[in-house]
C-alpha positions as CSV (number, residue, x, y, z in Angstrom):
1,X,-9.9,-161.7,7.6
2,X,-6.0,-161.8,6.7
3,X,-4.6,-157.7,6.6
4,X,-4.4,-159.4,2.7
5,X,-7.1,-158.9,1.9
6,X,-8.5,-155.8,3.5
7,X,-10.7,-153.7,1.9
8,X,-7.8,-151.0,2.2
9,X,-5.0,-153.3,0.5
10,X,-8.1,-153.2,-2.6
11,X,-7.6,-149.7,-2.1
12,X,-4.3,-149.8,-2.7
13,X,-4.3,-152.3,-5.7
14,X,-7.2,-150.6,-7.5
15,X,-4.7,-147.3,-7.5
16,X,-1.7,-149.1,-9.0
17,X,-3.6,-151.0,-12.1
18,X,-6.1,-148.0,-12.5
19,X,-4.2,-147.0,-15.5
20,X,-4.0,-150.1,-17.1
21,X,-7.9,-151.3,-17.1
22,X,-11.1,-149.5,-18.2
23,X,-13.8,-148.0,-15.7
24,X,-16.5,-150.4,-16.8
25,X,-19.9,-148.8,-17.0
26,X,-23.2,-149.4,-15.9
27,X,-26.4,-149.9,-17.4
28,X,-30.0,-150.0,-16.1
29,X,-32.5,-152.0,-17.5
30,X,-36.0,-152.7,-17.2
31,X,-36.8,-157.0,-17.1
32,X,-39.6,-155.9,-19.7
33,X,-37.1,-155.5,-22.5
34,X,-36.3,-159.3,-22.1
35,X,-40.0,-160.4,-21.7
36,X,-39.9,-160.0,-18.1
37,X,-42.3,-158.0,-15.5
38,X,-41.5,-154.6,-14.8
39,X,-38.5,-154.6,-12.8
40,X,-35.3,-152.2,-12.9
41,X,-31.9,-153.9,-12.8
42,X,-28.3,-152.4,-13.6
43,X,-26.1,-154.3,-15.3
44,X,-22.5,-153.9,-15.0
45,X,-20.3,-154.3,-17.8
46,X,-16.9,-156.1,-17.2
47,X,-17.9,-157.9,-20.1
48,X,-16.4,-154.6,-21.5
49,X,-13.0,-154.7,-19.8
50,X,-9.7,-154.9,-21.6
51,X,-9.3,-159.0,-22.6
52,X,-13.0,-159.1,-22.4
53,X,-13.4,-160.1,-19.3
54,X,-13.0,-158.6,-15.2
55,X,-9.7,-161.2,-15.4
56,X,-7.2,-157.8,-16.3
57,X,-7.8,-156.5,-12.8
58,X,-6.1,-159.8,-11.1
59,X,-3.5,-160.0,-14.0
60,X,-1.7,-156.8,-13.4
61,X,-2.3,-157.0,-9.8
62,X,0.2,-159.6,-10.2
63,X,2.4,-158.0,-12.8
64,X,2.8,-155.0,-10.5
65,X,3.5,-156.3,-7.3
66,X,5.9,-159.2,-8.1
67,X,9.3,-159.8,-9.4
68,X,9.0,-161.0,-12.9
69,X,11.7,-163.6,-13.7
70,X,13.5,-163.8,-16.9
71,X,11.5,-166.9,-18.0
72,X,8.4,-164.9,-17.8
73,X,5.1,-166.1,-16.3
74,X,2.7,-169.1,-16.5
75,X,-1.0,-169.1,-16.0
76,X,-3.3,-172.2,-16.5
77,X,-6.9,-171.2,-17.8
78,X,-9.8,-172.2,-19.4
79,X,-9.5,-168.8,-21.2
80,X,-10.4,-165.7,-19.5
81,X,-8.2,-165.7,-17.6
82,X,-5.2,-166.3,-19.8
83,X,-6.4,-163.9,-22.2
84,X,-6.2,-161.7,-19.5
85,X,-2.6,-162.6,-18.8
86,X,-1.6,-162.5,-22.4
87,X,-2.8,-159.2,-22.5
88,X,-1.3,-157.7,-19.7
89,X,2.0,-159.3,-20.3
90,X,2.1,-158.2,-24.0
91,X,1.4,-154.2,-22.7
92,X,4.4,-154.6,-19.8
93,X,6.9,-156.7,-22.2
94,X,6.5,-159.8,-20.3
95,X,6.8,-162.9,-22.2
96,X,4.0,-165.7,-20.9
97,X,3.3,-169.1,-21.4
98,X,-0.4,-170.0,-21.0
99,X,-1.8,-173.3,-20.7
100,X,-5.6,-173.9,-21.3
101,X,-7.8,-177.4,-21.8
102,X,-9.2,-178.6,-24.8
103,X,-12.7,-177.2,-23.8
104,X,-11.4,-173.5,-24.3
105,X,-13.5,-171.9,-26.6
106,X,-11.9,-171.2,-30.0
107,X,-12.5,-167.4,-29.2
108,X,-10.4,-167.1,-26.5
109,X,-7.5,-169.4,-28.0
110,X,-7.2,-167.0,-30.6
111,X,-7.4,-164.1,-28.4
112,X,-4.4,-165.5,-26.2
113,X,-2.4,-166.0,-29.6
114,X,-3.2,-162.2,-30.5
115,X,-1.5,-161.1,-27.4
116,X,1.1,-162.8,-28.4
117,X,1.8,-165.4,-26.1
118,X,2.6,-168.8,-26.0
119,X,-0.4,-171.0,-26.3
120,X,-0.6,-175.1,-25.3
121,X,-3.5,-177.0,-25.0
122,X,-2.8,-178.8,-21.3
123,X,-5.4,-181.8,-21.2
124,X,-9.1,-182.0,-21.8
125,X,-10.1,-179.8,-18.4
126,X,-8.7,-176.5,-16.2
127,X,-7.5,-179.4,-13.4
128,X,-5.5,-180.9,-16.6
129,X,-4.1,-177.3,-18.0
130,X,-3.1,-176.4,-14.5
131,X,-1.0,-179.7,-13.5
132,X,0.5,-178.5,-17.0
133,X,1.5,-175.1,-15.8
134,X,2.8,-176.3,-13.2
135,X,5.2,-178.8,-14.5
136,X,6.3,-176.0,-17.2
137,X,6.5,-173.8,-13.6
138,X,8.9,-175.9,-12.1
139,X,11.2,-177.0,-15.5
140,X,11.9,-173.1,-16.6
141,X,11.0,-171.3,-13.3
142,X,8.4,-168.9,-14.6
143,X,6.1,-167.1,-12.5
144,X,3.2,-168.8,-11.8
145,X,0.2,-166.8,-11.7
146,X,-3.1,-168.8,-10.3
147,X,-6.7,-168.0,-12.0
148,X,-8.5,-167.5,-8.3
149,X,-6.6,-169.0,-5.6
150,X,-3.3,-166.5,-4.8
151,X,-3.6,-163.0,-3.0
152,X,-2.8,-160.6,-6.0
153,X,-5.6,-162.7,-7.8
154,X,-8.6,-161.8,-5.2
155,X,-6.8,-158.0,-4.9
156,X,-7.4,-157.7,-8.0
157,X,-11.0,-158.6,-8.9
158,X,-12.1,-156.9,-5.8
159,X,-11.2,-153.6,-7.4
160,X,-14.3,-153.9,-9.5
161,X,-16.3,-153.7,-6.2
162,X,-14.7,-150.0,-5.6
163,X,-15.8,-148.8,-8.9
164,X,-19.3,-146.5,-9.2
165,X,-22.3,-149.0,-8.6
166,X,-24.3,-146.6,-6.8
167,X,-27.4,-147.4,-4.5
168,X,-27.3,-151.0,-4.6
169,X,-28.4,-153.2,-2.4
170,X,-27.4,-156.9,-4.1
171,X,-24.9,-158.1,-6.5
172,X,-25.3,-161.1,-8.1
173,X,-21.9,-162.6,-9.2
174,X,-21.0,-165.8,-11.3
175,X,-18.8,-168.6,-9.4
176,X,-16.2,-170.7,-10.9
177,X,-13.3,-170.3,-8.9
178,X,-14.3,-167.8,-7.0
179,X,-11.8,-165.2,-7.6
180,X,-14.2,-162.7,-8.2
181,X,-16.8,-163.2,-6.1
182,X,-14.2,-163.5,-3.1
183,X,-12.5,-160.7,-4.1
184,X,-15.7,-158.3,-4.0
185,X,-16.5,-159.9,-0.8
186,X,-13.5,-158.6,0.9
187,X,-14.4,-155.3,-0.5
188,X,-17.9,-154.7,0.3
189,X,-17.6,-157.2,3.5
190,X,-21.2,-157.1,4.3
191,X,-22.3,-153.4,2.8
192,X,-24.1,-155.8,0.1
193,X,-25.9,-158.9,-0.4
194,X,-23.8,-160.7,-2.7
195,X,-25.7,-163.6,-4.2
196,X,-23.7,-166.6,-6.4
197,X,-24.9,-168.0,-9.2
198,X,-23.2,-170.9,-10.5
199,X,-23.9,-173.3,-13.5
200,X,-26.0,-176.5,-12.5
201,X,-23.0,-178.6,-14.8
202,X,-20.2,-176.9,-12.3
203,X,-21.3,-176.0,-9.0
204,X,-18.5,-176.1,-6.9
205,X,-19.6,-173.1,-4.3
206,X,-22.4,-175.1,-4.1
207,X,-20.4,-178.4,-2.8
208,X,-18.2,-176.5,-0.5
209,X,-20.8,-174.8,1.2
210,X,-22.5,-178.3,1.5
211,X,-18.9,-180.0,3.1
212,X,-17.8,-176.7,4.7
213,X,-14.6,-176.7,2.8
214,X,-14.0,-176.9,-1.0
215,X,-14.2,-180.3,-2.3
216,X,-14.6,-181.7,-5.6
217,X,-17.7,-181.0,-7.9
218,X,-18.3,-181.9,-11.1
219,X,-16.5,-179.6,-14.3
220,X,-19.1,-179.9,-17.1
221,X,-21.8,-177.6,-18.8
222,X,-22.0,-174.8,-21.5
223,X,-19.9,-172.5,-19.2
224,X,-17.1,-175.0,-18.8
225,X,-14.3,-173.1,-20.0
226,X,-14.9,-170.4,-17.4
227,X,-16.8,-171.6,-14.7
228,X,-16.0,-175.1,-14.3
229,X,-12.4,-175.6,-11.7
230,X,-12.7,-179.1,-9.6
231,X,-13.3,-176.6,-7.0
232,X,-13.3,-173.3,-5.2
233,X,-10.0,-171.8,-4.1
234,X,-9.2,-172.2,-0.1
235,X,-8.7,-168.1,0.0
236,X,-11.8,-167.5,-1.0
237,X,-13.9,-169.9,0.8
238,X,-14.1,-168.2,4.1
239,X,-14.8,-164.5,2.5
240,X,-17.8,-166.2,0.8
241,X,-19.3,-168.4,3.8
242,X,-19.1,-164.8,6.0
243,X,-20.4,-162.3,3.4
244,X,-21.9,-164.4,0.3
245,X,-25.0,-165.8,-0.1
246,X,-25.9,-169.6,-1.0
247,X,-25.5,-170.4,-4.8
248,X,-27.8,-170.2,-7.0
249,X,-27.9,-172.8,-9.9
250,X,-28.9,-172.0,-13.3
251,X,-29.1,-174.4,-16.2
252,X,-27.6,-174.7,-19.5
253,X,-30.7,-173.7,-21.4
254,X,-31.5,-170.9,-18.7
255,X,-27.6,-169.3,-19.7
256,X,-28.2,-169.7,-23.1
257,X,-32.0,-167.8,-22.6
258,X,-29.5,-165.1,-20.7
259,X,-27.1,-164.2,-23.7
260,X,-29.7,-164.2,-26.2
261,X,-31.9,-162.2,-23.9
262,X,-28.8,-159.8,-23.4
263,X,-28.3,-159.4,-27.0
264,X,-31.8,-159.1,-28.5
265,X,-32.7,-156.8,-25.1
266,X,-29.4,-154.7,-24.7
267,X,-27.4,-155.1,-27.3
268,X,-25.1,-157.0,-24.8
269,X,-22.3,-159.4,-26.4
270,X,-21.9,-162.1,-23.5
271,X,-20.3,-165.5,-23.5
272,X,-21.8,-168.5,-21.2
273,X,-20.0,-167.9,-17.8
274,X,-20.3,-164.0,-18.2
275,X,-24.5,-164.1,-18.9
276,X,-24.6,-166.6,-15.7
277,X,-25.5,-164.2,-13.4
278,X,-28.4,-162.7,-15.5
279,X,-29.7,-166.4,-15.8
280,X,-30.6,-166.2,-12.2
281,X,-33.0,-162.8,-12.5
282,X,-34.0,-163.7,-16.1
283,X,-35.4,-167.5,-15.1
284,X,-36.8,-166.3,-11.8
285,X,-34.3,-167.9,-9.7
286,X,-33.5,-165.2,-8.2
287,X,-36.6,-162.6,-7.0
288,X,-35.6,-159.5,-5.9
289,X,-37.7,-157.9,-2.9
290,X,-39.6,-154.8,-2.1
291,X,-37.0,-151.8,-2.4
292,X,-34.5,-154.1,-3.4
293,X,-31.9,-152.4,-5.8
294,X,-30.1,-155.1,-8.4
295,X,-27.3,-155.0,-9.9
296,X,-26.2,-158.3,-12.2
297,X,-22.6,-158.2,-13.5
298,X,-21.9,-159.2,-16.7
299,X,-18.5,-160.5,-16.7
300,X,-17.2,-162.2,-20.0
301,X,-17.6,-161.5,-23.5
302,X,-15.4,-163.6,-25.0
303,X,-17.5,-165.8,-27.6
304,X,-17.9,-166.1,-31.5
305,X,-21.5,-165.9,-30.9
306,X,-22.0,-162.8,-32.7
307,X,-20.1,-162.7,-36.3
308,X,-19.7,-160.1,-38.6
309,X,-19.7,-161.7,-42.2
């Protein structure tokens, strides 16, 4: 594993943003409260992190490590993450230019343009928003910072791993990218079984593992604006064929069975991408074993679902 992207250089990282993102906590559940059989599972929050999502860790990983132009940054997102970017630009005074697709959630569009930063809509998908960003990358020499394929962005996310998650055994961790799930990987590097879960409409984990190497998979379902890149990023690939388990692919109806199982059990506010993960345990996909201690992270909240008229 590249020096990188050593559990120690996580280390290192998780110090520097520690005082600029939440300590997410955990929550244990019993599988009865969603109709289930008895079964105890901790969820962990992220869904409760600053931008709504675990994307803040990568963002300032970036923000405090590099040189910030005067042109400012650029990230290409389906939403989460430029929220995330938005958000941590707007608290360090650093102006950013985000470009998402036309399938980003009207939530997260208006959460970018709270932030204040400059929103365009880049193309119907994230492969069209991010040959956007890049064009604007090269024309005003802004900083380009990558959803899941650049160092500071798997740094990042793989703080979450260092935070309190105590005696588990398996983490089970939504894919799009892979940011996050390669991120934790090169923190726990084996410690735990780290299981991916990836929607059937987007399962590019799925298709690398298949090829050995990322290649192309298709970009569609309910969780498109978050878990649906062409494919998985080439840093994260070998951290997840040493240290994470074959995908797991849920359906659109089995997500949406998760964020109505997470509000109506837990009073838990997930979007699509961020309930993915709990689709798995919920539908039975995923059957935990004797002694086997659970933990499902939660890792987006950013949806209209839930309206207060």
């Amino acid at each position: 594993m590249p020096i990188a992207l050593s559990a120690e250089r996580i280390a290192e990282i998780e110090g520097l943003i520690r005082p600029h993102i939440r300590r997410t906590p955990v929550m244990c559940v019993d599988m009865q409260d969603f109709g289930g059989a008895a079964l105890k599972v901790d969820l962990k929050l992220e869904c409760l992190q600053h931008s709504g999502s675990f994307k803040a860790r990568g963002a300032f990983s970036h923000l405090l490590t590099r040189q910030v132009p005067e042109a400012g940054i650029v990230a290409a997102s389906g939403g989460n993450h430029g929220a995330a970017v938005a958000y941590a630009a707007s608290r360090l005074g650093v102006p950013a230019t985000i470009f998402v697709p036309s399938v980003t959630s009207p939530a997260k569009a208006e959460k970018i343009r709270a932030y204040g930063a400059n929103l365009v809509i880049g193309g119907e998908r994230y492969a069209d928003a991010l040959a956007a960003s890049e064009t604007h990358e090269r024309a005003s020499g802004a900083l380009a910072i990558h959803a899941y394929d650049q160092v500071e962005t798997l740094l990042g996310q793989g703080t979450l791993g260092k935070e309190d998650m105590p005696d588990i055994t398996t983490l089970l961790v939504a894919v799009g990218g892979g940011g996050l799930v390669g991120g934790i990987a090169a923190w726990f590097r084996g410690r735990v079984k780290i299981v991916a879960v990836e929607s059937d409409g987007a399962p590019t984990l799925c298709e690398a593992f298949r090829a050995g190497k990322p290649m192309d998979a298709p970009a569609g379902g309910i969780a498109a604006d978050s878990l649906a890149p062409k494919r998985v990023g080439e840093l994260m690939f070998p951290l997840a064929q040493q240290f994470v388990q074959p995908p797991i692919l849920v359906t659109d109806d089995e997500i949406r069975a998760a964020q109505k199982a997470l509000w109506e059990g837990a009073r838990v506010v997930a979007e699509p991408g961020g309930a993915a993960a709990f689709a798995a345990v919920l539908s039975g996909k995923y059957v935990p074993v004797r002694n086997e201690r659970v933990c499902v992270l939660v890792c987006g909240a950013n949806t209209a679902a839930v309206k207060f008229d």
